[in-house]
Structures are given as C-alpha cells and as structure tokens.
NUNUTI-156966 format. One record per atom (N, C-alpha, C): residue in one letter; atom name; z, y, x. Coordinates in Angstrom, 2 decimals. Atoms other than C-alpha are relative to their C-alpha. Example, Ala and Ser with C-alpha at 12.3 -4.5 7.8 and 13.67 -1.06 7.14 Angstrom:
BEGIN
PT | A | N | 0.00 | -1.19 | 0.89
PT | A | CA | 7.80 | -4.50 | 12.30
PT | A | C | 0.00 | 1.20 | 0.90
PT | S | N | -0.06 | -1.19 | -0.82
PT | S | CA | 7.14 | -1.06 | 13.67
PT | S | C | 0.73 | 1.09 | -0.77
This chain:
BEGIN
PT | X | N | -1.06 | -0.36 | -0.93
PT | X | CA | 2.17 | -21.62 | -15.82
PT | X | C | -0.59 | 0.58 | 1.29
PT | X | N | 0.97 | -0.29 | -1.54
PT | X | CA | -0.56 | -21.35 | -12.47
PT | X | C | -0.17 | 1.33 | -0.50
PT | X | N | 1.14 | -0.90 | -0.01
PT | X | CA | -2.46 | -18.65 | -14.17
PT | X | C | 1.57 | 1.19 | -0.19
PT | X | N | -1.16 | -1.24 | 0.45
PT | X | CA | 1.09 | -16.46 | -15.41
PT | X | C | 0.57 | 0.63 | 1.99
PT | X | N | -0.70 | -0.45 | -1.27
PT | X | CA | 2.36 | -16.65 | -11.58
PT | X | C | -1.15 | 0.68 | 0.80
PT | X | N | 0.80 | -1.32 | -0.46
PT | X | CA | -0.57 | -15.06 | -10.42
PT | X | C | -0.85 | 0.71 | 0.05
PT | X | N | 0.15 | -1.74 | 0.29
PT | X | CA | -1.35 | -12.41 | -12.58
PT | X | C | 1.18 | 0.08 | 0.07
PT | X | N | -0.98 | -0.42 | -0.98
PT | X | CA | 2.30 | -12.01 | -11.38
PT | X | C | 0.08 | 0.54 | 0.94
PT | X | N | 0.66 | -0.17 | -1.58
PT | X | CA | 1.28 | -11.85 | -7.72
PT | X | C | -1.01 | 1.30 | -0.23
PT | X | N | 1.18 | -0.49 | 0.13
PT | X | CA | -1.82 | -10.16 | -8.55
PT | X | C | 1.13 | 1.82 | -0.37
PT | X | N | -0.65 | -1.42 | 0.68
PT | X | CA | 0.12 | -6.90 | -10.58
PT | X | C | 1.35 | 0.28 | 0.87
PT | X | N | -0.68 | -0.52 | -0.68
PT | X | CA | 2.96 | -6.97 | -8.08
PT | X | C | -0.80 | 0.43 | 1.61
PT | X | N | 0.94 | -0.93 | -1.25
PT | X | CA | 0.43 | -6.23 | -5.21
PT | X | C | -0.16 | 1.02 | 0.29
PT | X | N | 0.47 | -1.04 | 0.46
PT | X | CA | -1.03 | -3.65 | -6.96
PT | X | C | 1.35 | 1.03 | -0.16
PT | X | N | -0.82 | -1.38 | -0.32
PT | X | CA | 2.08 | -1.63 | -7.46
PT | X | C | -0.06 | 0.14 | 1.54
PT | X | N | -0.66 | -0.09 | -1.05
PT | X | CA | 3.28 | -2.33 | -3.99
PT | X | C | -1.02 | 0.79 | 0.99
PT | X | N | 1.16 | -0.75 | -0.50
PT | X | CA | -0.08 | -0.72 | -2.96
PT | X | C | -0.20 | 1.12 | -0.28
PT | X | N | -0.12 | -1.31 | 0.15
PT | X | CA | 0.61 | 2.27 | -4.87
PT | X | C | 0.99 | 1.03 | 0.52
PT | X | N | -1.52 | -0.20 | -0.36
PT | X | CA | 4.06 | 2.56 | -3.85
PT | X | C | -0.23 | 0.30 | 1.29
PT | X | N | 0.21 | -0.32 | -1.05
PT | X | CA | 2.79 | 2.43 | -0.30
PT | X | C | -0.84 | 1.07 | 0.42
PT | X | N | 0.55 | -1.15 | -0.34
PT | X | CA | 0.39 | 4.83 | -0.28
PT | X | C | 0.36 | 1.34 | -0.81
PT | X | N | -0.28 | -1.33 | 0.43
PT | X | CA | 2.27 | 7.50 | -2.25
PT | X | C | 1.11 | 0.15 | 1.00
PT | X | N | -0.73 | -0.57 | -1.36
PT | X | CA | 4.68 | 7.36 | 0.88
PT | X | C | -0.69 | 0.22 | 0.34
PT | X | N | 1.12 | -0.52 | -1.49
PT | X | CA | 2.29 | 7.59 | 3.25
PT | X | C | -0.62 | 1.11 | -0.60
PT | X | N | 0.23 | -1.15 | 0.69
PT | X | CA | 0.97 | 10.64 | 1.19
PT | X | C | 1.18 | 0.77 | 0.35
PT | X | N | -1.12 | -0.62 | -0.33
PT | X | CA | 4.33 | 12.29 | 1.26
PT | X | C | 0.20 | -0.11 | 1.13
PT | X | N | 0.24 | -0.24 | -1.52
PT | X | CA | 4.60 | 11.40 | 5.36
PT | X | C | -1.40 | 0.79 | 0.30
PT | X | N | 0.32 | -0.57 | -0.21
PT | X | CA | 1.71 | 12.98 | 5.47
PT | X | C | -0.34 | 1.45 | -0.26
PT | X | N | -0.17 | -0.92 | 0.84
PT | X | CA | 2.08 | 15.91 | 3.60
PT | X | C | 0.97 | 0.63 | 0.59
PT | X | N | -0.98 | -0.65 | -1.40
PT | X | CA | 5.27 | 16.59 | 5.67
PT | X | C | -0.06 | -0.03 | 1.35
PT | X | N | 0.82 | 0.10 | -1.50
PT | X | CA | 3.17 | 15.80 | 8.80
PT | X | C | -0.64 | 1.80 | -0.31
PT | X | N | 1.02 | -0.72 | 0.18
PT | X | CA | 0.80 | 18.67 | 7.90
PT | X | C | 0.66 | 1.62 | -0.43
PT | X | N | -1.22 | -0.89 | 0.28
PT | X | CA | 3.63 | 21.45 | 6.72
PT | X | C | 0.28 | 0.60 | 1.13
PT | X | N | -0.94 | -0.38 | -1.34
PT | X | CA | 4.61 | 23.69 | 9.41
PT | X | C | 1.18 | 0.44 | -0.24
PT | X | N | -1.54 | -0.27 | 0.08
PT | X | CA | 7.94 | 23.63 | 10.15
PT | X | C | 0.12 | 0.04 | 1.42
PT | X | N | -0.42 | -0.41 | -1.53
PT | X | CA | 9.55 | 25.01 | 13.68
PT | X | C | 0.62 | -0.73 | 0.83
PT | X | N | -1.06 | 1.10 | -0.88
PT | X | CA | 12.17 | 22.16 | 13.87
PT | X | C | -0.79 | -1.33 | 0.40
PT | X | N | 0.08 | 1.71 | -0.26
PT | X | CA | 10.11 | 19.10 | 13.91
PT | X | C | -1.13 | 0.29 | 1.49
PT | X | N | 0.71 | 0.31 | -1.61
PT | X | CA | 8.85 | 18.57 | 17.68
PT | X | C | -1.17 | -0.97 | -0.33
PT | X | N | 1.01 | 0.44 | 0.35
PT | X | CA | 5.52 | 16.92 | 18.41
PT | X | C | 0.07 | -1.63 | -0.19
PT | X | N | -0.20 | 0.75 | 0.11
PT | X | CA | 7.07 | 13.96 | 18.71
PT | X | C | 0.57 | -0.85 | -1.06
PT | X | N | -0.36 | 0.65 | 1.51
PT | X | CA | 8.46 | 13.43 | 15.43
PT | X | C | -1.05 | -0.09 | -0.81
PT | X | N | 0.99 | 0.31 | 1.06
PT | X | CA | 5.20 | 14.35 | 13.85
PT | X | C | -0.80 | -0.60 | 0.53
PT | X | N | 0.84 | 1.28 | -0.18
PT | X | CA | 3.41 | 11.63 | 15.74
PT | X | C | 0.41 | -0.87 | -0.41
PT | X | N | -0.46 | 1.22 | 0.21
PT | X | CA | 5.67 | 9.56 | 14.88
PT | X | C | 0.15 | -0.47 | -1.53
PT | X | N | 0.08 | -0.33 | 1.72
PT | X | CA | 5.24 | 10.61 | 10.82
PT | X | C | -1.17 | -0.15 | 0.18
PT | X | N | 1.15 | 0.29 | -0.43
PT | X | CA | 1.68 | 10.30 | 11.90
PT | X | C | -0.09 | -1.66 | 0.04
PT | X | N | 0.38 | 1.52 | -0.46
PT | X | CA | 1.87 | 6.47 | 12.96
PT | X | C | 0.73 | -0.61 | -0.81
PT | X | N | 0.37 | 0.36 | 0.99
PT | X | CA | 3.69 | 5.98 | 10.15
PT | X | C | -0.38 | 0.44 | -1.22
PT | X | N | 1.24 | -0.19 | 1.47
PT | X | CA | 1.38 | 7.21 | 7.55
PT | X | C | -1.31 | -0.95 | -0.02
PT | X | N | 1.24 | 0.94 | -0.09
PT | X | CA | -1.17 | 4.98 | 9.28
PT | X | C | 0.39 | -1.17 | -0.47
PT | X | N | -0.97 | 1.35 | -0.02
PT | X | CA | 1.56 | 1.97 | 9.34
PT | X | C | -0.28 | -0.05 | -2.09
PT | X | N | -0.30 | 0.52 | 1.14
PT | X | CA | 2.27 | 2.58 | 5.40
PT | X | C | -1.67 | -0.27 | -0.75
PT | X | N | 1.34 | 0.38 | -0.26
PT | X | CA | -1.82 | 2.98 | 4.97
PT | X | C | -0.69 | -1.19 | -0.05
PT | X | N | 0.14 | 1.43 | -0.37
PT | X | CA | -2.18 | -0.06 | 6.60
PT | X | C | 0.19 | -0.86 | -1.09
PT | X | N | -0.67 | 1.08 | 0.98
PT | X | CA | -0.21 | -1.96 | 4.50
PT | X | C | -0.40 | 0.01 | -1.46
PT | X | N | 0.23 | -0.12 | 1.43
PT | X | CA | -1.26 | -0.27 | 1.17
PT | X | C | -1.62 | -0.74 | -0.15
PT | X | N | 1.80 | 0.48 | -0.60
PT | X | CA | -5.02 | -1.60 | 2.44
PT | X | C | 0.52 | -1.86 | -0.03
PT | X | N | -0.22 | 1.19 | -0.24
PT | X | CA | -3.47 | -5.13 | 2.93
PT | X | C | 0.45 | -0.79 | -1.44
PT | X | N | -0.62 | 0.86 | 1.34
PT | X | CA | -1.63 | -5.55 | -0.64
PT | X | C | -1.53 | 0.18 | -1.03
PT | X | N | 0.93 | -0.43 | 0.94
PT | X | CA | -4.99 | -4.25 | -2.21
PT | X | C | -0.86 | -1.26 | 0.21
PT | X | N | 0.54 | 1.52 | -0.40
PT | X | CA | -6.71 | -6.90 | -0.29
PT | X | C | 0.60 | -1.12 | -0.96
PT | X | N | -0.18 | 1.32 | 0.84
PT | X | CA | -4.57 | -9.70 | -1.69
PT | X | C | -0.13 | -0.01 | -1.55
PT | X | N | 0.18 | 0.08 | 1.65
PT | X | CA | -4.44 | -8.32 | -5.23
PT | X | C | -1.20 | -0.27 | -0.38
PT | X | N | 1.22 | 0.04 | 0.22
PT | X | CA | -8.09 | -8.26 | -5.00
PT | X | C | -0.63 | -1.85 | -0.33
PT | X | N | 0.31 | 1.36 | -0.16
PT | X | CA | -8.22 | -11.91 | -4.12
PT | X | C | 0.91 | -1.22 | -1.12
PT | X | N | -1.12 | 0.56 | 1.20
PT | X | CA | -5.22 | -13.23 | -6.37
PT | X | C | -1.11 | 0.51 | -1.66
PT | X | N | 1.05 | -0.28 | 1.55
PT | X | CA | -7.58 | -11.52 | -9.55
PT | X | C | -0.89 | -0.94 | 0.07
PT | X | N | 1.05 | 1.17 | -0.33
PT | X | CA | -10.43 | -13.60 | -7.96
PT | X | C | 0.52 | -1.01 | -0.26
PT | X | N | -0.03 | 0.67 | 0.58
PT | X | CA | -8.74 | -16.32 | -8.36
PT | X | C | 0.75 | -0.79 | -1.54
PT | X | N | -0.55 | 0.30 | 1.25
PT | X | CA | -7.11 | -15.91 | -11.67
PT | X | C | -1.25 | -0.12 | -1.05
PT | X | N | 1.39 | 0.41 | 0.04
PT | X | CA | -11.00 | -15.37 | -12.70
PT | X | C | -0.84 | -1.22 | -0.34
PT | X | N | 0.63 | 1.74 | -0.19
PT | X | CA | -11.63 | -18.47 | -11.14
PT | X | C | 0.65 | -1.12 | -1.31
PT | X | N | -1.02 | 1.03 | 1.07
PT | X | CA | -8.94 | -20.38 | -13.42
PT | X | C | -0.04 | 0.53 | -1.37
PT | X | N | 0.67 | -0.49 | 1.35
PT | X | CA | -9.94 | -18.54 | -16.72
PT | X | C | -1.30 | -0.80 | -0.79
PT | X | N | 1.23 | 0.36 | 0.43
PT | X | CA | -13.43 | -19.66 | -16.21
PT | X | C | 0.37 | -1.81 | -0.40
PT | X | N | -0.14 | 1.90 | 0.03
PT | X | CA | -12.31 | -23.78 | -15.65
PT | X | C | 0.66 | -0.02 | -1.23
C-alpha cells in the first residue's frame, strides 16, 4: 500500500513538471514574438512568469526525484 502511494506521488510530480514547463515554454515563446500590442510591461510580466512556472517545474522534479529515492529505498527492505 506505502510503496503504490508513492510511485503515485512520484509519477504525479513528474507530469506536473512537464505540464509546468511546457507553459512556461509557451510564455516564453510569446515573450520572444514580436507583437506591437504587448507593452514592456506585459512582457516582463510573461517574463517573471516563465521564471515563476520554471521555478516550480524545478521544484516538482526535485520531489519526484526524492519520492523514487525512496520507493528504491522500500524495494530494497
């Protein structure tokens, strides 16, 4: 039951890490586009968050990383 909930955890990380950085791809992708209407202030602000979703895709990778570690761990015992 331990080990099912997280490779659970573990594989919902991992999307949520892909999921986040294929936004932040697409914000930046429409950061980088010239277009006439968007002021500089909108594309800083598509800027900070591409870093924001970034961020986060860096944070779920982290835990998935560590949730595998210890599903690993509980394989081996």
């Amino acid at each position: 039951m331990q080990q099912k909930k997280v490779k659970s955890l573990m594989e919902d990380y991992k999307q949520f890490a892909f999921t986040l950085l294929s936004v932040s791809a697409f914000l930046y992708i429409g950061s980088i586009i010239p277009d006439h209407g968007l002021g500089t202030g909108q594309k800083t602000m598509m800027m900070f968050a591409t870093c924001g979703f970034l961020a986060g895709a860096f944070f779920c990778v982290k835990r998935s990383l560590k949730y595998k570690k210890q599903l690993d761990e509980m394989e081996e015992s």
